[in-house]
DRENPA-3360 file (N, C-alpha, C; in nm, 2 decimals, always signed):
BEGIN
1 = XXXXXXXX = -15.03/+2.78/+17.82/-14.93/+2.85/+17.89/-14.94/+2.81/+18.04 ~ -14.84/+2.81/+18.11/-14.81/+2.76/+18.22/-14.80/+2.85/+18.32 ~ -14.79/+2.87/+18.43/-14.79/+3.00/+18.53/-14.75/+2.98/+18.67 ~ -14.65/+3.02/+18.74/-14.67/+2.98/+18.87/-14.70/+3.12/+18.99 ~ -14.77/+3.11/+19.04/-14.81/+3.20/+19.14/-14.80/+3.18/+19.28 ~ -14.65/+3.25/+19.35/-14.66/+3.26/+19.49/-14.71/+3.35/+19.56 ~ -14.74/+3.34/+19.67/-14.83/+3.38/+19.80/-14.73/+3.37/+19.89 ~ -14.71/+3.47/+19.96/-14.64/+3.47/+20.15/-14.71/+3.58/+20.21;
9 = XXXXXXXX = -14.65/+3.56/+20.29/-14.69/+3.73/+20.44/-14.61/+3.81/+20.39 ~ -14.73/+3.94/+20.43/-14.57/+4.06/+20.43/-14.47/+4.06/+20.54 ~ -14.36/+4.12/+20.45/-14.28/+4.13/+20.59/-14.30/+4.16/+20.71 ~ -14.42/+4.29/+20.73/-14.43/+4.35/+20.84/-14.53/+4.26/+20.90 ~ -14.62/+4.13/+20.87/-14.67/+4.03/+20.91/-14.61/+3.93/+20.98 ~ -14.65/+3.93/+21.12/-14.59/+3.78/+21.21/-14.61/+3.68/+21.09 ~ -14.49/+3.57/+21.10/-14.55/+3.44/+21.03/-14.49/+3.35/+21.13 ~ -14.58/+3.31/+21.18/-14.54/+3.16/+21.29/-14.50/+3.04/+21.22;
17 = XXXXXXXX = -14.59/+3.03/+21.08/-14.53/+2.87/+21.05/-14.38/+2.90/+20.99 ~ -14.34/+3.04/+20.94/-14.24/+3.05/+20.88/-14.08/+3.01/+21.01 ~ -14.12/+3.13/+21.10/-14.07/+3.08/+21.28/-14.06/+2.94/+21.31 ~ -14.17/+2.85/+21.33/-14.19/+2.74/+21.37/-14.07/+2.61/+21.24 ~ -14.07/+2.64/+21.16/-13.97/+2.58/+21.04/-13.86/+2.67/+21.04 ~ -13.78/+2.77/+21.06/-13.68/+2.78/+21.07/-13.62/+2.75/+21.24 ~ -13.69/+2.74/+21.31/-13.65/+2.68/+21.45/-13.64/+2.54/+21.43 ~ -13.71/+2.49/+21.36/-13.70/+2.31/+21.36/-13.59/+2.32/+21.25;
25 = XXXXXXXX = -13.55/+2.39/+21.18/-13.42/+2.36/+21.08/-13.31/+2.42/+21.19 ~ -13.31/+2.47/+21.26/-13.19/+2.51/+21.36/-13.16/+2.38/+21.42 ~ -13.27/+2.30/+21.48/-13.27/+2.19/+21.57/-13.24/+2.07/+21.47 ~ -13.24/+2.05/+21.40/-13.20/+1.95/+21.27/-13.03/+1.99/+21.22 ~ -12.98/+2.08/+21.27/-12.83/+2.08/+21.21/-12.82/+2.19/+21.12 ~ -12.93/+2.27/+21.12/-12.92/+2.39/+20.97/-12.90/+2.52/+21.10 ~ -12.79/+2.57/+21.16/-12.81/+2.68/+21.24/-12.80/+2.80/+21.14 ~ -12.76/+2.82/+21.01/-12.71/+2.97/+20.97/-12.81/+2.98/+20.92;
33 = XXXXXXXX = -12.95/+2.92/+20.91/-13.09/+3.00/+20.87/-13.13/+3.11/+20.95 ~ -13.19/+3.22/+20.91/-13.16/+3.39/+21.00/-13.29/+3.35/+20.94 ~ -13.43/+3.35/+20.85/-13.55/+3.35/+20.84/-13.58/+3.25/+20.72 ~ -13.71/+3.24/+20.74/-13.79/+3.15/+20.67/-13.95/+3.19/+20.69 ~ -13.98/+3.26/+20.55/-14.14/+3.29/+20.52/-14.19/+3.19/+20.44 ~ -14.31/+3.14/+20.51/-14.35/+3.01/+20.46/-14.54/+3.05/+20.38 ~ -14.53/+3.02/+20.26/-14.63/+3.07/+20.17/-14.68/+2.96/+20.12 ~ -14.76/+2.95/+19.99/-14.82/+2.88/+19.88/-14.79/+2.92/+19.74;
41 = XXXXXXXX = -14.73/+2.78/+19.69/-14.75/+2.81/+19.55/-14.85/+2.75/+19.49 ~ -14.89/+2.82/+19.34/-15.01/+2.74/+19.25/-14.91/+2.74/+19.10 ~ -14.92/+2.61/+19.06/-14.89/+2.59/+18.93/-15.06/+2.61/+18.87 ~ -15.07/+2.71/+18.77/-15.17/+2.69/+18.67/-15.18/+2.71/+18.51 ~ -15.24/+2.63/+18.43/-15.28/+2.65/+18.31/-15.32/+2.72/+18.26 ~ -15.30/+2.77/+18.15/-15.37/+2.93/+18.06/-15.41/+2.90/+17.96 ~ -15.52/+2.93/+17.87/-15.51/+2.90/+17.77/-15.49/+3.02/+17.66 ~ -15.43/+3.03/+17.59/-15.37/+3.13/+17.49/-15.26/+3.14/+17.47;
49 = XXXXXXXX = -15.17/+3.28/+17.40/-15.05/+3.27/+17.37/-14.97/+3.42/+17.39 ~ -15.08/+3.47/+17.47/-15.03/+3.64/+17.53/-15.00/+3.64/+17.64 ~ -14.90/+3.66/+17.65/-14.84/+3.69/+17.82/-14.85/+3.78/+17.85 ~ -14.88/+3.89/+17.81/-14.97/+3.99/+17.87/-15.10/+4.00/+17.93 ~ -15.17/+3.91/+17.86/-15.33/+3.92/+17.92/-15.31/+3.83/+17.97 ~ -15.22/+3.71/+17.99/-15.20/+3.58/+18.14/-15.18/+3.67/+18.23 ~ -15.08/+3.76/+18.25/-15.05/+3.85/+18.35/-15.19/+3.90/+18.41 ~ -15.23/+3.95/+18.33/-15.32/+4.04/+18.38/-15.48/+3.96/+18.45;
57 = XXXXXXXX = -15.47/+3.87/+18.37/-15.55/+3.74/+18.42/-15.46/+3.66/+18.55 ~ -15.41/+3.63/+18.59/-15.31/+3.59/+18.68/-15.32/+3.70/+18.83 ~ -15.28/+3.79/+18.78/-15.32/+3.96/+18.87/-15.44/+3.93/+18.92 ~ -15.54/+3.93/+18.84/-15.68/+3.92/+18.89/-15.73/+3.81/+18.93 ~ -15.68/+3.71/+18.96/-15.69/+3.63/+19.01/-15.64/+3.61/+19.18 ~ -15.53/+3.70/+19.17/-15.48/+3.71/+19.28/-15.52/+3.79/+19.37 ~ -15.63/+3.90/+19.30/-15.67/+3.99/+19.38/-15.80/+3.97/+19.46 ~ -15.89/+3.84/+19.34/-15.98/+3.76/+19.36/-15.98/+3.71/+19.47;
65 = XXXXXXXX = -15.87/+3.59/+19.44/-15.93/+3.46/+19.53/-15.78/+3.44/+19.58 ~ -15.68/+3.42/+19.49/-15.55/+3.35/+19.56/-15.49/+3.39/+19.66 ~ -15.53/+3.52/+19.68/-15.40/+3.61/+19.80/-15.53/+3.68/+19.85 ~ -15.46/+3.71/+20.00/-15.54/+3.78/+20.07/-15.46/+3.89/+20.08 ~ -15.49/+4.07/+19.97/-15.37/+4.11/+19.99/-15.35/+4.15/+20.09 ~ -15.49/+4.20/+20.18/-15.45/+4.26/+20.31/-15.31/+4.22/+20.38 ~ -15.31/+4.10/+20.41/-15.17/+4.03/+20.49/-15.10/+3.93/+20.41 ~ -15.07/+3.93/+20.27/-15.00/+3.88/+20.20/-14.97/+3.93/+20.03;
73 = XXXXXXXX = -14.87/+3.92/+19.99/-14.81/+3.96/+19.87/-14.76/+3.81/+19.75 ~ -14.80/+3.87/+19.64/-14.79/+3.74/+19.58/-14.65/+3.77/+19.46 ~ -14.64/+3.69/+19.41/-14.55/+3.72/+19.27/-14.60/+3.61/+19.15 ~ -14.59/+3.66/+19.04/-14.67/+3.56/+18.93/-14.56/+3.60/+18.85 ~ -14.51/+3.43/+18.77/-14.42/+3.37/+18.70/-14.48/+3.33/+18.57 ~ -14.42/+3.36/+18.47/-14.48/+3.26/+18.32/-14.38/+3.15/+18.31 ~ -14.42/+3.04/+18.30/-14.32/+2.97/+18.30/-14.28/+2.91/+18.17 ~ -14.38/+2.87/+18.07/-14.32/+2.87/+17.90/-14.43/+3.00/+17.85;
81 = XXXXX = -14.38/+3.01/+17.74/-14.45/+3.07/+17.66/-14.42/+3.15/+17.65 ~ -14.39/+3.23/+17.77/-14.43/+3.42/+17.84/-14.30/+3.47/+17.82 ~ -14.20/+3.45/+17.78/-14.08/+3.48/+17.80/-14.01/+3.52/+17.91 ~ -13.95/+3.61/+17.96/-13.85/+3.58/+18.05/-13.98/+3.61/+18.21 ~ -13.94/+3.52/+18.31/-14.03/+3.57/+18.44/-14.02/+3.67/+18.47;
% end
């Protein structure tokens, strides 16, 4: 099973690189960008066939190691297997 897991800032978190890339897309010709929060994604592998316990395995991963939740919020996707994201 396949999984994708994003990471950004919270809202109520400055994000400079997100600032710093919507100002360089202003100066490139893109002016109607109003923001841009700039995160990480992880594509990962599961092994099994419950999307339930990937979830929950995925969760706990995020609570672990992938996100810092203090200053960031994640969202976790199944991407086959798990039925709808």
């Amino acid at each position: 099973m396949k999984a994708r897991v994003t990471v950004y800032p919270r809202r109520e978190i400055l994000d400079p690189q997100g600032k710093a890339i919507r100002d360089a897309l202003s100066r490139v010709g893109f002016a109607g960008v109003d923001d841009v929060r700039a995160g990480k994604s992880f594509e990962i592998s599961l092994a099994g066939e419950d999307p339930e316990a990937a979830r929950r395995q995925l969760r706990d991963m995020c609570e672990k190691l992938l996100a810092n939740t203090v200053v960031e919020d994640y969202a976790v996707e199944l991407l086959d297997g798990g039925g709808q994201p």
